[in-house]
N, C-alpha and C positions, 0 to 999 in steps of 0.2 A: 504493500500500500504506500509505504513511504518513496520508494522508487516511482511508483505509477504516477504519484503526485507530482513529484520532481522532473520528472522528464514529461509528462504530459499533461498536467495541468495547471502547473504553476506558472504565472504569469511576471516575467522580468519585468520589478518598480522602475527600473531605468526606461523598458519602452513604453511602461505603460503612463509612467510619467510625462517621457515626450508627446506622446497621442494623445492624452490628458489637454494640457495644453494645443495642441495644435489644434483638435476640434474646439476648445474655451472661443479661442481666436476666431475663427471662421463661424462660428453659429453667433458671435457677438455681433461681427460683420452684417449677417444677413439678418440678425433681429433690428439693428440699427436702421437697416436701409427698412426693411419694413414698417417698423415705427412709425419712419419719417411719411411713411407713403400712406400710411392708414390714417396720416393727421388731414389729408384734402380731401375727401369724402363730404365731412361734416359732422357735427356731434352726433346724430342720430346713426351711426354706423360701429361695427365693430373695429377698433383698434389694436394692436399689440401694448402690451404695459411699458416694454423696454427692455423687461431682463428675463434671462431665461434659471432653470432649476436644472441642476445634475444629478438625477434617480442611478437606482438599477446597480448590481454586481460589482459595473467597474469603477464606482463610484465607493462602492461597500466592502472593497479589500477581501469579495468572494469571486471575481471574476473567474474565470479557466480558461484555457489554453490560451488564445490569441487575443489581444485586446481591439478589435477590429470593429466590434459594434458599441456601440451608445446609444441611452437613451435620455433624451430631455425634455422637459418641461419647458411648454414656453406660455406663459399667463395672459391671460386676453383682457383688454380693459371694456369693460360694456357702456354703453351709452349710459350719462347722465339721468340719474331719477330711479333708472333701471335698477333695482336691487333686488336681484335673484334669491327666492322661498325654497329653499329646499325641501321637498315633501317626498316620506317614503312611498315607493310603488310598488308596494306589497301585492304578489301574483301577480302584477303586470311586465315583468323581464325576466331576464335567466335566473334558475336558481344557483345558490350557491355567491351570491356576491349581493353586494349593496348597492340596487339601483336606486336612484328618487328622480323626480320630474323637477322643474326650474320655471317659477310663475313669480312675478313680478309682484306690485299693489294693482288693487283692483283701480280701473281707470287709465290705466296705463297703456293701454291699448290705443288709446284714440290722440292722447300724445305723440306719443310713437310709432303712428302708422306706417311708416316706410319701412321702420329696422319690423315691427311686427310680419308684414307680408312675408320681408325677403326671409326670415331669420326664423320663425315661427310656425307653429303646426299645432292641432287639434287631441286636445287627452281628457277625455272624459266632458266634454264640453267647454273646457279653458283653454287657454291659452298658452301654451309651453314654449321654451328655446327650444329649437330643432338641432340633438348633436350632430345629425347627419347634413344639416345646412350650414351649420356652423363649419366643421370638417370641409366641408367642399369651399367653402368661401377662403377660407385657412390654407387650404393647396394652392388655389388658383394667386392668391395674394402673394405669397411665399415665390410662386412661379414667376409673375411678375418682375419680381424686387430681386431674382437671380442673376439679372444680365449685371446691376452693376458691382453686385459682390463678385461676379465671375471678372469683370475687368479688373478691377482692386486686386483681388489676391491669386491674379494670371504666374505671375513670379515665385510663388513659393505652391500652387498645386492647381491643379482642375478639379472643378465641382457642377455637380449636376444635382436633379432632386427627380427623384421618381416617387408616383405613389398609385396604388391601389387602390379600386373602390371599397369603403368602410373602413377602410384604415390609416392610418397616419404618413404623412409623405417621410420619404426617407431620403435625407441629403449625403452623395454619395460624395467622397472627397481622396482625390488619388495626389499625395506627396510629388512633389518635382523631383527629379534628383536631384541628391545632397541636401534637402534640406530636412527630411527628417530624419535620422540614424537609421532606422529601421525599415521605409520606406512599404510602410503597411498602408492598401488604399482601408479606408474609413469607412462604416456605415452609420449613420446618426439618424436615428428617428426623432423627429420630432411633432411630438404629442401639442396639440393648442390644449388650455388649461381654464378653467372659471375659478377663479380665487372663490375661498369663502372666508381667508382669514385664517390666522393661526398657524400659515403653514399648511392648508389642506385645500385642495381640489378638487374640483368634477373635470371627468376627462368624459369623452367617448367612449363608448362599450365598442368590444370586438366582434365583429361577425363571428355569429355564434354556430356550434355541430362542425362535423367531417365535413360538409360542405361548403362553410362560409354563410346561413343564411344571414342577412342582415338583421341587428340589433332594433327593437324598435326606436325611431328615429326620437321620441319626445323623451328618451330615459337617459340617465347618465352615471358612471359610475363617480364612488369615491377611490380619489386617491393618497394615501396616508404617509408617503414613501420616507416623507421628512422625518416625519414620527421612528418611522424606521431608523433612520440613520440616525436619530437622537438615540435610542434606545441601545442598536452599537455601539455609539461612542460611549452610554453609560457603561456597557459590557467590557469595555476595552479597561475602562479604568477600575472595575470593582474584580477584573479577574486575573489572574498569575499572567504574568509579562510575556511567559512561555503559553499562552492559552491555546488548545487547538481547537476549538469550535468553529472557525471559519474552516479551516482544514476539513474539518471531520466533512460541512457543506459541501466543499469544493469536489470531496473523494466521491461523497454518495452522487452529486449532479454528473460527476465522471462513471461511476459506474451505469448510474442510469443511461445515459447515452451510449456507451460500452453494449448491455444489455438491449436496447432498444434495436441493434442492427441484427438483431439474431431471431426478432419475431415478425409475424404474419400480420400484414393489414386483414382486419380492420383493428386490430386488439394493438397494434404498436402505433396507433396513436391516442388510443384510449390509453396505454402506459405512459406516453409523455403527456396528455394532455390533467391525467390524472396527477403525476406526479410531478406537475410542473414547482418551476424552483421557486414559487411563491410560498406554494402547500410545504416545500420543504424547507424552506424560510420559516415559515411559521413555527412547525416541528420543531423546530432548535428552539425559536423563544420559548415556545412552552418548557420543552425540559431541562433547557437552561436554569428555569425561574423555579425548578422542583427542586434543587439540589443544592448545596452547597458548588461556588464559581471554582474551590481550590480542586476539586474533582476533573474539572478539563484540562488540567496540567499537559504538558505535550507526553510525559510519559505513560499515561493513559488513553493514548490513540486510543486504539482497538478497542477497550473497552468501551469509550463513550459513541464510538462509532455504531457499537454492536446495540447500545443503549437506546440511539437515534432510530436504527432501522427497528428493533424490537417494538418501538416508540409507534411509528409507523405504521408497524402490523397490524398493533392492536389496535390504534383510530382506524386503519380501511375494516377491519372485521367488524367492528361497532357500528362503521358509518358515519362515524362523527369527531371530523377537526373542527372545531373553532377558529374564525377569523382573530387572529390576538389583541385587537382594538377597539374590536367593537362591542361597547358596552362591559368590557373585561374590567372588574372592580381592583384586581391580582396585580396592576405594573406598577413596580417602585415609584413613590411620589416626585423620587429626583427627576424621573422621564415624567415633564408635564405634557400632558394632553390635553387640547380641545374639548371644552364642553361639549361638543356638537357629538365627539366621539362617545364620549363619555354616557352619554346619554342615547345613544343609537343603541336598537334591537342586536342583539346577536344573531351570528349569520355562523349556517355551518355550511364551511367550504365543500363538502363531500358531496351535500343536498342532490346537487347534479346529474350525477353519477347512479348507476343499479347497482341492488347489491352483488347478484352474478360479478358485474365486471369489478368490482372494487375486491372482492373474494379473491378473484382470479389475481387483480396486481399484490395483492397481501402473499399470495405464495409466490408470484415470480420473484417477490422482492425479495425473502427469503431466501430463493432458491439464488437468486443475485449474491446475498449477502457468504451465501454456503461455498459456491463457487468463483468468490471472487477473482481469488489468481488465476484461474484455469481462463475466464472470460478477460482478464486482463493482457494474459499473454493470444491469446486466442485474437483478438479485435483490435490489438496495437499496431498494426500493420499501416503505412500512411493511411489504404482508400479508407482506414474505420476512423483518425484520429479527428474527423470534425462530423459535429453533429449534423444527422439530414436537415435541410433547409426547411424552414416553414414557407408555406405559401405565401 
């Protein structure tokens, strides 16, 4: 395990640092020029705020193998008056996560008639932001505002931005030569964001199933990530200097990918999509927060690895992980939270899922965990050392 780690999923601070930095630069670039261009419109139109948020892995010191993709946060400023209600939408979007809808003060409508038409859509007789209007408005802007980020920083790379319908545009950026050490092209997603304050946002939900169906358009999820990365940094300072709780992350998101090339669609992406590295994100908070922190010392890999997936087994056989922030009375007072979280329903991340299939990854994971080495050397060959691509 220590080897696997080392040679294939440890991520050099030295490139990840330079990539770090190189994306910071170029997504400041392009939120600058955007800013600038969402100011002529008029107040009654969506804007950019200015700054963008650094989410996600390689941000969290859990990144693996290559530091090649990013994802950011970029916060939207909304029209004047405009003060987005957050309200749950209980049975009305996927299970398994925290939707709610986004309605203004009543009267706001006739105000705001322009941003309402272009921006807005119909939920239960009100008035809602449309994420899927917002999102397209959000490409197309971004698109716009590329030609002069692309003159500006012609000298140190080329960038382009593609994006998919329902999902987030992705700013692609390939280093010149010589100017980044490592000369790794970039992927950067970049998420538009609805502040609510505190550090927390609404984002777009994902096209949802093995198909992609589209999300319904008037919902939107929460996103906590900051809280995240507060709650890390508490971890970093209340536990042994030597701590391997990231590691332990880093091994299991490696085996899962490892194990993922060795099964049959349809059930190998019901594996990843089950145990995506949010659900195994979460995993760790929880059993972090059971135990005494001098227990993750580095000289107890193995065991708290074994702990994690044990951990695992028994939420898929129950059915029931808990989202770690929602509504969770359990996180040390040092990690402040949002009343808004504080105060939301608990969500179980499993909800989604049947129990057949969740049965079934509770024993591949095992049977993962039994066979480690054998799949380690078995799928370490270059064609297995990067995960299949998502759509």
């Amino acid at each position: 395990l220590e080897r696997f780690h080392a040679r294939q999923l440890r991520v050099s601070p030295h490139v990840l640092g330079h990539s770090k930095a190189h994306v910071g630069r170029v997504v400041a670039e392009l939120v600058r020029a955007a800013k600038a261009q969402g100011l002529q419109p008029g107040p009654l139109a969506l804007s950019l705020r200015g700054d963008f948020v650094r989410i996600g892995s390689a941000y969290e010191q859990h990144k693996v193998r290559s530091p090649d993709c990013f994802d950011i946060l970029v916060p939207l400023r909304l029209p004047p008056h405009l003060e987005p209600r957050p309200r749950c939408a209980d049975g009305l979007g996927p299970c398994g996560a925290f939707v709610c809808g986004l309605r203004a003060r009543d009267g706001w409508t006739r105000r705001c008639r322009p941003f309402a038409e272009g921006f807005c859509v119909e939920l239960q007789g009100r008035s809602h932001l449309s994420s899927g209007l917002v999102l397209r408005w959000f490409q197309g802007h971004l698109q716009r505002c590329l030609g002069a980020v692309r003159y500006r920083l012609q000298e140190r790379c080329r960038v382009s931005l593609s994006a998919c319908p329902g999902h987030p545009p992705t700013l692609h950026i390939l280093p010149c030569s010589d100017y980044v050490c490592c000369h790794i092209s970039m992927a950067v997603r970049l998420i538009p964001a609805i502040p609510l304050g505190d550090a927390l946002y609404l984002t777009a939900l994902p096209p949802q199933g093995p198909h992609g169906s589209p999300a319904p358009e008037a919902l939107w999820g929460l996103n906590a990530s900051r809280q995240e990365q507060r709650l890390l940094g508490w971890l970093k300072e209340q536990a042994p200097a030597s701590s391997c709780h990231l590691k332990c992350l880093q091994i299991l998101k490696g085996l899962r990918d490892l194990r993922g090339h060795s099964l049959e669609e349809p059930f190998c992406s019901q594996w990843g999509r089950v145990l995506s590295s949010y659900l195994l994100k979460t995993a760790l908070f929880s059993l972090l927060l059971q135990g005494p922190l001098e227990a993750w010392d580095e000289r107890f890999l193995v065991e708290r690895l074994e702990d994690l997936v044990l951990y695992l087994r028994d939420c898929l056989r129950k059915q029931v992980l808990m989202d770690f922030f929602l509504g969770n009375t359990s996180i040390p007072e040092a990690v402040a939270l949002p009343r808004f979280l504080k105060e939301a329903a608990p969500v179980n991340l499993l909800s989604a899922f049947d129990g057949p299939t969740l049965d079934l990854v509770a024993f591949q994971l095992i049977s993962t965990w039994i066979q480690a080495p054998h799949i380690i050397r078995m799928y370490s060959s270059p064609r297995y050392l990067r995960p299949v691509p998502s759509p």
